[in-house]
C-alpha positions as CSV (number, residue, x, y, z in Angstrom):
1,X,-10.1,5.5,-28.1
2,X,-7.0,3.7,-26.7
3,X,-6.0,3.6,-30.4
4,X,-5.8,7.1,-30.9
5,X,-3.8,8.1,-27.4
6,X,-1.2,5.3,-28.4
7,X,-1.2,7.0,-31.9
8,X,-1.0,10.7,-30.2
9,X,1.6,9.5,-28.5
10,X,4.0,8.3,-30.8
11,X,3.6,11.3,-32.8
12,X,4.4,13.5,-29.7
13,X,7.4,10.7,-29.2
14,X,8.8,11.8,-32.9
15,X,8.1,15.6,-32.4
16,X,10.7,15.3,-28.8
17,X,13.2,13.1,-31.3
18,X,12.7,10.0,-29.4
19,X,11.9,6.6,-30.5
20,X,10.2,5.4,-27.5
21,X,9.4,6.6,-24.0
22,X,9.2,4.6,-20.2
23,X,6.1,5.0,-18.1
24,X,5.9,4.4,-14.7
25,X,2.7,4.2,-12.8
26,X,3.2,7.0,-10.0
27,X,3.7,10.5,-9.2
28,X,6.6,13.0,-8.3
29,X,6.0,11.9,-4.9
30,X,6.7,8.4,-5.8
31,X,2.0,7.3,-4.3
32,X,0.5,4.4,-4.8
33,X,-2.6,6.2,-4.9
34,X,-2.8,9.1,-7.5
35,X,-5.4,12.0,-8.2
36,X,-6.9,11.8,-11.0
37,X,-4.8,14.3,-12.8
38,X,-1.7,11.4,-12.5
39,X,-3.2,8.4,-13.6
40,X,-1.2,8.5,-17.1
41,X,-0.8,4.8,-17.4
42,X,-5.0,3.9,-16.7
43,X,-5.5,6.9,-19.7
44,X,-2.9,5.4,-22.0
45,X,-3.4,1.7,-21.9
46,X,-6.3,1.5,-19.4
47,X,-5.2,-0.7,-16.7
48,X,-6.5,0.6,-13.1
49,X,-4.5,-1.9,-10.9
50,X,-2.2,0.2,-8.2
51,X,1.2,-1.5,-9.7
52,X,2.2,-1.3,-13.2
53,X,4.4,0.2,-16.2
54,X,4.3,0.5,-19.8
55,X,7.0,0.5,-22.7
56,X,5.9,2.3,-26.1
57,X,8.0,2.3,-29.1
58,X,7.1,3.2,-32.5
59,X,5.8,0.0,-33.7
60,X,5.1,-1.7,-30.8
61,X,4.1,-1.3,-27.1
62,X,3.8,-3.1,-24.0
63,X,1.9,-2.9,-20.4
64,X,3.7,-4.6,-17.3
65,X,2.1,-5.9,-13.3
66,X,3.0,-7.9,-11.0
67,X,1.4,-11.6,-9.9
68,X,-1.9,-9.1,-8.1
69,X,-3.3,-8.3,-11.5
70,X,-2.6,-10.4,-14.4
71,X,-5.7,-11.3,-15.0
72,X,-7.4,-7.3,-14.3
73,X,-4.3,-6.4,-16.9
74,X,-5.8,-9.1,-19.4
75,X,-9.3,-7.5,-18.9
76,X,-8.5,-3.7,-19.2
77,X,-5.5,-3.5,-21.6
78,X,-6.4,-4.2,-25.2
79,X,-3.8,-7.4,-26.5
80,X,-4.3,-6.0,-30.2
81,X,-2.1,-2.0,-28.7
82,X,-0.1,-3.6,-25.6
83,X,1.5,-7.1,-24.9
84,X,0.3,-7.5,-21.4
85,X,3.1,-9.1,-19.0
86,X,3.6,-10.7,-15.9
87,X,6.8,-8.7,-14.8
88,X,7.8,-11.4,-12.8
89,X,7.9,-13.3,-16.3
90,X,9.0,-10.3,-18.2
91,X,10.4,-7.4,-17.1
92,X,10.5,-4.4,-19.1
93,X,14.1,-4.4,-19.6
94,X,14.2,-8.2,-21.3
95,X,11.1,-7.0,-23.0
96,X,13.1,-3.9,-24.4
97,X,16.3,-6.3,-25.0
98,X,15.4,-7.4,-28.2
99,X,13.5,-4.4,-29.4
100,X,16.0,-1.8,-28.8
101,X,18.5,-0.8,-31.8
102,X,21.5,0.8,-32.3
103,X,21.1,4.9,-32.7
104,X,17.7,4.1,-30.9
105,X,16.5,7.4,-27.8
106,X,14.4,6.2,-25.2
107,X,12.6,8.8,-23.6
108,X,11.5,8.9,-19.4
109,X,10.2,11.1,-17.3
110,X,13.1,11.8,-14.5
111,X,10.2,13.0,-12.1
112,X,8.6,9.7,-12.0
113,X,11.7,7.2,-11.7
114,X,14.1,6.5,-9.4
115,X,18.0,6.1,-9.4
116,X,17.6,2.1,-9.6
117,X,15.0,2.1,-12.2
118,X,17.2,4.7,-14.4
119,X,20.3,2.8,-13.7
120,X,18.9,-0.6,-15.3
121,X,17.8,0.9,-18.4
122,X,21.2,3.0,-18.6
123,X,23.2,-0.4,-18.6
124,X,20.4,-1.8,-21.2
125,X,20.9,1.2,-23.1
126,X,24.5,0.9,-23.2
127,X,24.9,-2.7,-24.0
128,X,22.1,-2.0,-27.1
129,X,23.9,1.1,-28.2
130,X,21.0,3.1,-27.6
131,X,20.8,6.4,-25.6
132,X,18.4,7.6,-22.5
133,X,17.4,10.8,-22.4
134,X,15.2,12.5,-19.3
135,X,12.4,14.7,-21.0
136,X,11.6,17.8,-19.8
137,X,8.5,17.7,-20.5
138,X,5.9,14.3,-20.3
139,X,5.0,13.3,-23.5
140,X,1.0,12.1,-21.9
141,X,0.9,15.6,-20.7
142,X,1.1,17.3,-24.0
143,X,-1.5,15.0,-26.1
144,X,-4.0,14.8,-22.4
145,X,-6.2,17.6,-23.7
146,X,-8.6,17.0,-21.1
147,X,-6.5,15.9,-18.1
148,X,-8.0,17.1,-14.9
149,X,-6.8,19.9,-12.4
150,X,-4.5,19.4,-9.6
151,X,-6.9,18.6,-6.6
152,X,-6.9,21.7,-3.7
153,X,-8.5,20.1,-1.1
154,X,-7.9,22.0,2.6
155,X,-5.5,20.3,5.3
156,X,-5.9,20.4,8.5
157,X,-4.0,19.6,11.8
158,X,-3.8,16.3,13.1
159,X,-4.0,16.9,16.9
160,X,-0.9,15.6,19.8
161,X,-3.4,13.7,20.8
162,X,-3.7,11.3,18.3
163,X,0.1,12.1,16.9
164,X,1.8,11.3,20.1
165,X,4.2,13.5,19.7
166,X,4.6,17.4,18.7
167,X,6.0,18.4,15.3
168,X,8.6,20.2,16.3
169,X,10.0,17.2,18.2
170,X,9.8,15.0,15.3
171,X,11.9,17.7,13.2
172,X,14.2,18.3,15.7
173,X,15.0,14.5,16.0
174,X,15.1,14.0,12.3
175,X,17.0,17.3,11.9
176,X,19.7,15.6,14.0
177,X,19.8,12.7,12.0
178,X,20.2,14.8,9.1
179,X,23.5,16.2,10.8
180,X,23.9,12.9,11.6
181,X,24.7,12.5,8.4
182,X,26.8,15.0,7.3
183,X,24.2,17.2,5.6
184,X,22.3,20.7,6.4
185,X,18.9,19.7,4.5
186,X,16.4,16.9,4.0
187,X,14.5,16.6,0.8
188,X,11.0,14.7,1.3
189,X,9.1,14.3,-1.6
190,X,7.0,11.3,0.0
191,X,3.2,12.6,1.0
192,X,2.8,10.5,3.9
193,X,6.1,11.2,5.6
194,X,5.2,15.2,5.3
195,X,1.8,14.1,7.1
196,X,3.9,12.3,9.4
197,X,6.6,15.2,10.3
198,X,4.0,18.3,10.2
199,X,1.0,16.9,12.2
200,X,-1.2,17.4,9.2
201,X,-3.8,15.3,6.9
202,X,-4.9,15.9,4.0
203,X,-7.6,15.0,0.7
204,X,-5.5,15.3,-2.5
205,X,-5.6,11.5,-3.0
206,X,-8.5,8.7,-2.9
207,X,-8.6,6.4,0.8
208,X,-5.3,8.0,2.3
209,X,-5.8,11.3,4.2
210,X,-2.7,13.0,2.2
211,X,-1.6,16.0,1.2
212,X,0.7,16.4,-2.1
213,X,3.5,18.7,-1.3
214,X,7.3,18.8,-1.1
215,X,9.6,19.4,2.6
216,X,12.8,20.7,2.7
217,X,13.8,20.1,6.3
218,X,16.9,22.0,8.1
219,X,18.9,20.2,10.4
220,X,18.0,22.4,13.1
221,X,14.2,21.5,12.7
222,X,12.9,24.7,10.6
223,X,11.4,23.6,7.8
224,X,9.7,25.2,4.1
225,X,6.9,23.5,2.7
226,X,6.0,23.6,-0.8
227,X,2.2,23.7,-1.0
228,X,-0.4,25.1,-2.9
229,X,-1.7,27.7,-0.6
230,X,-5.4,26.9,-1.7
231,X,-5.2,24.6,0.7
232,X,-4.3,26.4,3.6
233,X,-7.0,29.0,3.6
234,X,-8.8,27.0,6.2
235,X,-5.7,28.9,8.8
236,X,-2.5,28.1,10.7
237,X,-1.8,24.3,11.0
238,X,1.8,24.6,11.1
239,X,4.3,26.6,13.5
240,X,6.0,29.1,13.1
241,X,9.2,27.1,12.0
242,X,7.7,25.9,8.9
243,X,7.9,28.3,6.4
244,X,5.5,27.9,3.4
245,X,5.5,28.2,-0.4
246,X,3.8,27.6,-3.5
247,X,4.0,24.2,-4.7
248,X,5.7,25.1,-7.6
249,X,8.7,26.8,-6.1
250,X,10.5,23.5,-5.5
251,X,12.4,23.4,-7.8
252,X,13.4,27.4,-7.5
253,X,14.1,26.4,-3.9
254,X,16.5,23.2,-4.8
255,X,18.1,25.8,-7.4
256,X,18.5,28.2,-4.7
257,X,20.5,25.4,-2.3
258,X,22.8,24.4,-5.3
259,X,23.8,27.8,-5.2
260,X,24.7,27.9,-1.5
261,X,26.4,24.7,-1.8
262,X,24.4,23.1,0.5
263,X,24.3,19.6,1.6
264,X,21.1,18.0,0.7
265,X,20.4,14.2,2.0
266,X,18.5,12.7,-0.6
267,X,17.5,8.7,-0.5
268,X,17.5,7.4,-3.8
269,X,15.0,4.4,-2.8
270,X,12.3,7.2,-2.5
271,X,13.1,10.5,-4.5
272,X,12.6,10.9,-8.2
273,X,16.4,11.1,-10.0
274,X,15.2,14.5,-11.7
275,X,15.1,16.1,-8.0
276,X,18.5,14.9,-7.0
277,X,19.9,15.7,-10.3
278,X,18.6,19.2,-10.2
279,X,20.3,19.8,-7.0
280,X,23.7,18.3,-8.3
281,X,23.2,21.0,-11.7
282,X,22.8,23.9,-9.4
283,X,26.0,23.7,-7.6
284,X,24.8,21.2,-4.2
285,X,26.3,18.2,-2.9
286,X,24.5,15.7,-2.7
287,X,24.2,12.7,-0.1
288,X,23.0,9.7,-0.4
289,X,21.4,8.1,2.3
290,X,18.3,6.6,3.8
291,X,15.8,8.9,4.5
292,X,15.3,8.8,8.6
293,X,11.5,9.0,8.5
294,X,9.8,6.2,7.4
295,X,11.3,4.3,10.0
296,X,10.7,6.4,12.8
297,X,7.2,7.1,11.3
298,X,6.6,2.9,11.5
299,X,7.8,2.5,14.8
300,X,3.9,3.6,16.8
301,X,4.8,5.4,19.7
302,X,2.1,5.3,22.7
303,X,-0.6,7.3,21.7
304,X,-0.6,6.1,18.1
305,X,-0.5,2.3,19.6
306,X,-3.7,3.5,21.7
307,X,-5.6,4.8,18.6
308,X,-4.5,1.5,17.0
309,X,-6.4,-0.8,19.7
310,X,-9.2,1.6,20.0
311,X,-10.2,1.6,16.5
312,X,-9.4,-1.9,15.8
313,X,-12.1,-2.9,18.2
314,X,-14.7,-0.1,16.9
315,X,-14.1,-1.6,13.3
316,X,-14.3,-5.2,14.9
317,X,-17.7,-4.4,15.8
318,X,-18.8,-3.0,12.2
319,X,-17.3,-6.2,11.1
320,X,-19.0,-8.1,13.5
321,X,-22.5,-6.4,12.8
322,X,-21.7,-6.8,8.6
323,X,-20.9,-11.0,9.0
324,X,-24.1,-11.2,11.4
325,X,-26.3,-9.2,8.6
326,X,-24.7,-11.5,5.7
327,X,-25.6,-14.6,7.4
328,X,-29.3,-13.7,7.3
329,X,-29.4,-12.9,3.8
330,X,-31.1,-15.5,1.5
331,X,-28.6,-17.2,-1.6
332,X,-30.6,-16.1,-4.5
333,X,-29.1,-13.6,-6.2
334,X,-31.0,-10.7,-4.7
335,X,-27.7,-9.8,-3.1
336,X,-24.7,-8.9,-5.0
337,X,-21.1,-7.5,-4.3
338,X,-21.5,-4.1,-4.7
339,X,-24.6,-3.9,-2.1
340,X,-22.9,-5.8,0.3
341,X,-19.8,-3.1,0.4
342,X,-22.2,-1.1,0.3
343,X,-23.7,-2.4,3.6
344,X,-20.4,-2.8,5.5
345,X,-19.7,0.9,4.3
346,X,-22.9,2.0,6.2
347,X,-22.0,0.0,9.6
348,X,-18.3,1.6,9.5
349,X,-19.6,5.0,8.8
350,X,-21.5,4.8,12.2
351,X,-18.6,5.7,13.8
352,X,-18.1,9.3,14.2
353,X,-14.6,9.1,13.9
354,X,-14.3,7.5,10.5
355,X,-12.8,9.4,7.9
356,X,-14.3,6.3,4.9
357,X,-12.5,3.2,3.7
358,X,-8.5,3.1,3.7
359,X,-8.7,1.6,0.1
360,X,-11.7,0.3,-2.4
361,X,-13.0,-2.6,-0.5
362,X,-12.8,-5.9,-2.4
363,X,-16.0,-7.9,-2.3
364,X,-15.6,-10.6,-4.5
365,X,-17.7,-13.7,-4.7
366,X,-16.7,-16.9,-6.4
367,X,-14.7,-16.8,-9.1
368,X,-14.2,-13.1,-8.5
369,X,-12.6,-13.9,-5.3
370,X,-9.6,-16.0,-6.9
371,X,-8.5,-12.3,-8.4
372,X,-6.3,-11.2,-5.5
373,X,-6.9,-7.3,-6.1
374,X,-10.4,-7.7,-7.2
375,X,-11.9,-4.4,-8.1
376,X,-16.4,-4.9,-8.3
377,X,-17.9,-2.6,-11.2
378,X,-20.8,-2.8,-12.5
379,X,-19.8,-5.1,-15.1
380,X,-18.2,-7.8,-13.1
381,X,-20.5,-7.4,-9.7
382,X,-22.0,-11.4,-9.2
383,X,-25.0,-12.1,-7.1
384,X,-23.9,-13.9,-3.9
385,X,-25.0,-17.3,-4.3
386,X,-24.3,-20.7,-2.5
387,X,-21.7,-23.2,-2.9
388,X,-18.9,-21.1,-3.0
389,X,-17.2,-19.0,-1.4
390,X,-16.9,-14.7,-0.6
391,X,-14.0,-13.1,0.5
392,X,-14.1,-9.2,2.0
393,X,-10.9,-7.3,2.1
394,X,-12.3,-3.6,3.8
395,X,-10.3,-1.3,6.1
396,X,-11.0,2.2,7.4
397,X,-9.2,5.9,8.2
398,X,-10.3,6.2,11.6
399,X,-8.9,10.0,13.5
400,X,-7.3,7.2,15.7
401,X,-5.9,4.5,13.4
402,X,-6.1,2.8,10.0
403,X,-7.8,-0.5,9.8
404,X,-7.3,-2.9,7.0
405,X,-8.9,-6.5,7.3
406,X,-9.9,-9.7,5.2
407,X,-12.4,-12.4,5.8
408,X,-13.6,-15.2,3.5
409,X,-17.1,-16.4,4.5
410,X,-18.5,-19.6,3.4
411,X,-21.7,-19.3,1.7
412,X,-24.2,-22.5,1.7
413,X,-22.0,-25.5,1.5
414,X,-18.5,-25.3,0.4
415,X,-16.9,-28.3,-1.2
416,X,-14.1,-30.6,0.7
417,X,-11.0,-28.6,-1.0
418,X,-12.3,-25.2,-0.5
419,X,-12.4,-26.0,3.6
420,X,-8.6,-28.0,3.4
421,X,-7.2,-25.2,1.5
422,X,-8.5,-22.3,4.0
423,X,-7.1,-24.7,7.0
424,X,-3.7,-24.9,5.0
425,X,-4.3,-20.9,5.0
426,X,-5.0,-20.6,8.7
427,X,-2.0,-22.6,9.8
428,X,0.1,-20.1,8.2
429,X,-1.6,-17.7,9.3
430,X,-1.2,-19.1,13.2
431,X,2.2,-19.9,12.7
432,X,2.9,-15.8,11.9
433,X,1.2,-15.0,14.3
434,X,2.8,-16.9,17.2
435,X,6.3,-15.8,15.9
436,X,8.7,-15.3,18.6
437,X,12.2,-14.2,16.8
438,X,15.0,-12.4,17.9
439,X,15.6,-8.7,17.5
440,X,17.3,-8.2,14.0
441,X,14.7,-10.5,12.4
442,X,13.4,-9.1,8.8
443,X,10.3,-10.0,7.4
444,X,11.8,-12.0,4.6
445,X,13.1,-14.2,7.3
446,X,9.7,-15.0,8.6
447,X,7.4,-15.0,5.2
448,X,7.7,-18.9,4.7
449,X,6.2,-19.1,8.4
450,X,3.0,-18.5,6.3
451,X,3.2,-20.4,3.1
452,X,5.1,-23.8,4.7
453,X,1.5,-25.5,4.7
454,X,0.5,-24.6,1.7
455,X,4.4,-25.6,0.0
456,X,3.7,-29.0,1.7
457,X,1.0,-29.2,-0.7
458,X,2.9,-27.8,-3.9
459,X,0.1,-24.5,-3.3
460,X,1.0,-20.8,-2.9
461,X,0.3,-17.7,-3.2
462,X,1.6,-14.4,-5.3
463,X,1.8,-11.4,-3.4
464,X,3.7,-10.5,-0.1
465,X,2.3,-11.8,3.1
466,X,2.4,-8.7,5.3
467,X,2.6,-4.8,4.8
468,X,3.1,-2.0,7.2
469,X,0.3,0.1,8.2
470,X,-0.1,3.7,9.1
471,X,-1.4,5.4,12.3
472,X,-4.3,7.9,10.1
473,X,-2.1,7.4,7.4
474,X,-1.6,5.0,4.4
475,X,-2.8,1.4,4.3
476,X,0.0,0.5,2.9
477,X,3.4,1.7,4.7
478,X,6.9,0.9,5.0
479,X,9.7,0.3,5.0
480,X,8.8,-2.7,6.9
481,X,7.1,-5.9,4.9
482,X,6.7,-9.6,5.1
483,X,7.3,-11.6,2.1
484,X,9.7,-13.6,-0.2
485,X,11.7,-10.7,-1.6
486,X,12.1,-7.3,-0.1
487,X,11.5,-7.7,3.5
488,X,15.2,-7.0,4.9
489,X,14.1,-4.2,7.2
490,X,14.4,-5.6,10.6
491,X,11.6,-5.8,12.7
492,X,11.0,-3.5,15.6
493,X,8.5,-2.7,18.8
494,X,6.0,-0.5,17.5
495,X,5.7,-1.7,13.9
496,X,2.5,-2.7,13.1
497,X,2.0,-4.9,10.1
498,X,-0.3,-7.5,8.4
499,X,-0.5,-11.0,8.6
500,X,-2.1,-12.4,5.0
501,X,-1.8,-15.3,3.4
502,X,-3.9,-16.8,0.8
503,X,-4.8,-18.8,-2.0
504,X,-6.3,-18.4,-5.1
505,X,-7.8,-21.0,-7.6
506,X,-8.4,-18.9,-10.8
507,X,-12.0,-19.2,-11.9
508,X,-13.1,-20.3,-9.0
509,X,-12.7,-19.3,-5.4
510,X,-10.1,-17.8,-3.4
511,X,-9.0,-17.4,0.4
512,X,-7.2,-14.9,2.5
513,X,-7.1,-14.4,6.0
514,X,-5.9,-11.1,7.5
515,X,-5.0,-9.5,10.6
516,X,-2.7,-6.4,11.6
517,X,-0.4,-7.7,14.0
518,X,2.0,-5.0,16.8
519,X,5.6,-6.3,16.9
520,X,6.1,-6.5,20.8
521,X,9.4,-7.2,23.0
522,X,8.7,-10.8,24.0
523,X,9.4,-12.1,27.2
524,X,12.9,-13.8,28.1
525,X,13.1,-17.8,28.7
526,X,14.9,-18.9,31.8
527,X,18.4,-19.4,30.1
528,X,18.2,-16.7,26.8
529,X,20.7,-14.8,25.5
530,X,19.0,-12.5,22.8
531,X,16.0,-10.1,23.6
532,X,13.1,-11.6,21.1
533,X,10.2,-9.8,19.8
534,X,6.5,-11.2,19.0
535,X,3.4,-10.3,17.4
536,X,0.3,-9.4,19.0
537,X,-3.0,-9.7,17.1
538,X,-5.1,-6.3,17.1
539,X,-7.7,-7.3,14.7
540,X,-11.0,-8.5,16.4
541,X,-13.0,-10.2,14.4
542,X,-14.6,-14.3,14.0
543,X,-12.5,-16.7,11.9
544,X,-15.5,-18.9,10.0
545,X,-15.5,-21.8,11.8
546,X,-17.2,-23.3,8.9
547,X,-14.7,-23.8,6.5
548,X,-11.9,-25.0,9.2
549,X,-11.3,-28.9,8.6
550,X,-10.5,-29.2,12.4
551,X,-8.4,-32.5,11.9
552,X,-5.9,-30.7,10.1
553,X,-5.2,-28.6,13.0
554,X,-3.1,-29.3,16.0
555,X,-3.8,-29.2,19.6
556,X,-2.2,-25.8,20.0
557,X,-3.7,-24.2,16.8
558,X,-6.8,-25.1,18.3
559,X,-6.1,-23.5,21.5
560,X,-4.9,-21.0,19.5
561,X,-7.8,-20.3,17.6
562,X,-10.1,-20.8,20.4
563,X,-8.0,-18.2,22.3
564,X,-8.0,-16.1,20.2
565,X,-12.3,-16.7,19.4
566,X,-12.4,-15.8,23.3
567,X,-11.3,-12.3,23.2
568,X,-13.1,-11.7,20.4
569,X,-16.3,-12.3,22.1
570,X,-14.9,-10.5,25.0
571,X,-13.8,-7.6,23.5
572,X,-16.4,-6.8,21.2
573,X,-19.1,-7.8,23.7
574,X,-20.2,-4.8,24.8
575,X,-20.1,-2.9,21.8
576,X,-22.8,-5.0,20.5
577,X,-26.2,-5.4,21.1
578,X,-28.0,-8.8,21.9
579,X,-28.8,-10.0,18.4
580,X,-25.1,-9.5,17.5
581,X,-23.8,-11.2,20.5
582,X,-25.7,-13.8,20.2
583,X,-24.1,-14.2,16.8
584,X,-21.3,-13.4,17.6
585,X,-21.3,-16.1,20.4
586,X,-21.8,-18.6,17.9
587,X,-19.8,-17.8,15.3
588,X,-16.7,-18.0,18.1
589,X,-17.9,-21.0,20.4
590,X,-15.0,-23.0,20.3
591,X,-14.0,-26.2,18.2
């Protein structure tokens, strides 16, 4: 089957006069998570991870992720249609480098790719003596005979309450950083900011409560909002200020601004070339600039920080109640990852305020759990057995927060390296959180905080250690991060982020330990000069006490840990009944 798309494909390739075509994994709105109706590169080659690309030529093709999912890419992408690659090993440029001949067109899709991406494969282009052309049309569209529907489901009004603030005040404070800037509009293409700005949620997309659209904001804080208006049949859930219109009118609308000569902010870090290009066809000026919401949007105000406490401690509880259950479950097989996420599922959705999980939880036992983005199917669900390890990675869309947590649980009796290697893990983990840094910090700064343990023992781990979070919103959020490479957004009060790090022994076990942490001012020393800025922990639940090697701690992780085991217990006390506190007492007495 993969055989014939490929094949369909390079016939559609010849019949738009190109010799090979650029696929990125992503939408015009430049999600993570897709409908079903976007997922181009899992129908082409087959690969289902959130992060990847693909390269097809004539002859030969090529699939691309990062260090999350080399192994899932080795599992889903057939070797015999698609060298798989690391892209940390091989990018797609170097991998085009030698394949790419004089006279040669490759094709892309200016609707999926943005300024950076382009400009690379213009210079690669150039040197090779090829040419780039943007497609009108994408070439997976026109052989996808049975490509689904765009999804309609209804949005609906996320109340001030939870919000913390009104819509029109958010436009009116962006719109003056749009003046700010020298322009008259604001093009958002990004789902989650347009949930952000308009007070709305919506269903369009699996785990985040989005709802695909486009935003054209005014600097004076009216706004027109391109939407299909299936979805608003349910009533009003905007003001009057917002004027809507079918989803497809965007680019009549971006025409119709080119012709006033307007000045239309456009940040090239999150909008698709094709829009900015549009504009710059029609007659509009176009700025370049950062986009003034996503950092406003990460920086919680009150009543978003409120939610964030409120539901972490709910979702403590289900945790809580899901470790207790797990610990009376017999080693024998009869258990196996699917019905335990199945179980934690069901204590979550007790709550009447969740909205389901915030992505598909990992449950991965064994040598499952060394795969970092672990997906359970029916063909690679394991029976929970002793002598190893399972890890749990879960979070939840709660009307008052988003949750996103990991535990690794020891089950029967885990081996000497297996409890050194999670103590290497916890130390990072300890030294993140106790962070005090001065305001201006970025995240890249403080990444190694994490991974100096695990260095120290020529170990570490290949994905980022911390990623923003959303209030009701996406799991995954920026611009704010903590890792090696892309982490130069300051820090600031109000960000909330996680605190991950891991390790992973392929074909055996792996480890990660996960928090969401709320960057806080920090009190003064006697004697300081610079205002400083901490972290405080808002995920409530145990640590397994079980796999810590307590010699390898010092005095004050202990005290840290134990601390931190103390509000646990307190916190999460009275949301539990007997049985689970008197698990939960245990699990947290101290070392």
């Amino acid at each position: 089957m993969r055989a014939d798309r490929l094949d369909a494909l390079r016939a559609q390739l010849a019949a738009q006069g190109v010799d090979g075509f650029v696929l990125q994994r992503t939408d015009q709105h430049g999600s993570e998570y897709l409908p079903p109706g976007e997922e181009r590169l899992a129908w082409l080659t087959g690969f289902t991870g959130s992060a990847g690309q693909a390269v097809v030529l004539l002859d030969q093709a090529a699939a691309f992720t990062d260090g999350r999912y080399t192994v899932q890419i080795g599992q889903e992408v057939d070797g015999n249609l698609f060298e798989r690659c690391n892209i940390a090993d091989l990018s797609p440029l170097r991998w085009l480098e030698p394949r790419l001949e004089a006279g040669m067109v490759l094709g892309y899709d200016p609707k999926l790719i943005r300024k950076a991406e382009r400009q690379g494969l213009e210079r690669l282009c150039r040197n090779r003596g090829a040419e780039l052309r943007a497609l009108d049309a994408n070439p997976i569209d026109a052989i996808w005979t049975d490509r689904p529907p765009p999804p309609a489901a209804p949005v609906k009004a996320h109340d001030e309450q939870h919000a913390g603030e009104s819509s029109a005040a958010k436009r009116r404070r962006i719109g003056e950083k749009v003046a700010e800037a020298g322009a008259d509009w604001l093009l958002v293409t990004a789902t989650d900011s347009i949930a952000w700005l308009l007070n709305i949620r919506g269903a369009d997309v699996p785990y985040n409560p989005l709802c695909l659209s486009h935003l054209l904001l005014a600097s004076d804080g009216a706004a027109r909002w391109f939407v299909d208006p299936v979805k608003l049949e349910g009533g009003p859930v905007v003001d009057n200020a917002v004027a809507t219109r079918p989803y497809d009118a965007i680019d009549a609308a971006l025409d119709e601004l080119g012709r006033a000569a307007a000045r239309v902010l456009v940040d090239p870090a999150l909008n698709a070339v094709g829009f900015a290009e549009r504009l710059g066809r029609a007659g509009a000026r176009v700025i370049e600039a950062k986009d003034p919401i996503p950092l406003e949007k990460a920086k919680k105000n009150t009543a978003e920080i409120e939610g964030a406490l409120a539901a972490q401690q709910r979702d403590g509880a289900a945790i809580v109640r899901f470790l207790a259950w797990l610990d009376q479950q017999t080693l024998d097989g009869s258990l196996d990852e699917l019905a335990a996420a199945a179980h934690l599922h069901e204590e979550r959705a007790r709550d009447p305020l969740f909205f389901g999980p915030s992505f598909e939880t990992i449950s991965a036992h064994g040598p499952n759990s060394a795969l970092p983005h672990y997906r359970v199917s029916a063909a690679s669900n394991r029976p929970l057995t002793g002598g190893t390890l399972y890890l749990v990675d879960s979070g939840s869309q709660y009307l008052d927060g988003t949750t996103d947590i990991t535990r690794t649980v020891a089950l029967g009796h885990p081996t000497a390296e297996m409890c050194q290697r999670f103590t290497l893990v916890l130390k990072g983990h300890i030294a993140l959180s106790e962070a005090i840094f001065p305001r201006g910090t970025a995240g890249s700064q403080l990444d190694l905080l994490a991974r100096q343990f695990l260095w120290r023992r020529g170990l570490d781990y290949d994905h980022g250690t911390g990623h923003g979070i959303g209030s009701y919103l996406c799991v995954h959020e920026g611009p704010q991060r903590l890792a090696k490479r892309g982490g130069d957004v300051p820090l600031e009060p109000g960000m909330i982020l996680s605190n991950e790090p891991g390790y992973y022994k392929p074909g055996e076990y792996g480890i990660r330990i996960e928090n969401l942490v709320l960057v806080e001012e920090a009190a003064m020393p006697e004697g300081g000069e610079r205002p400083l800025l901490c972290f405080r922990n808002l995920t409530l639940a145990p640590i397994d006490r079980r796999l810590i090697e307590t010699h390898l701690l010092t005095e004050p992780e202990r005290r840290w840990l134990d601390t931190y085991h103390a509000r646990v217990r307190e916190e999460l006390g009275p949301l539990l009944d007997a049985a689970g506190n008197a698990w939960l007492e245990q699990a947290t007495a101290p070392l």
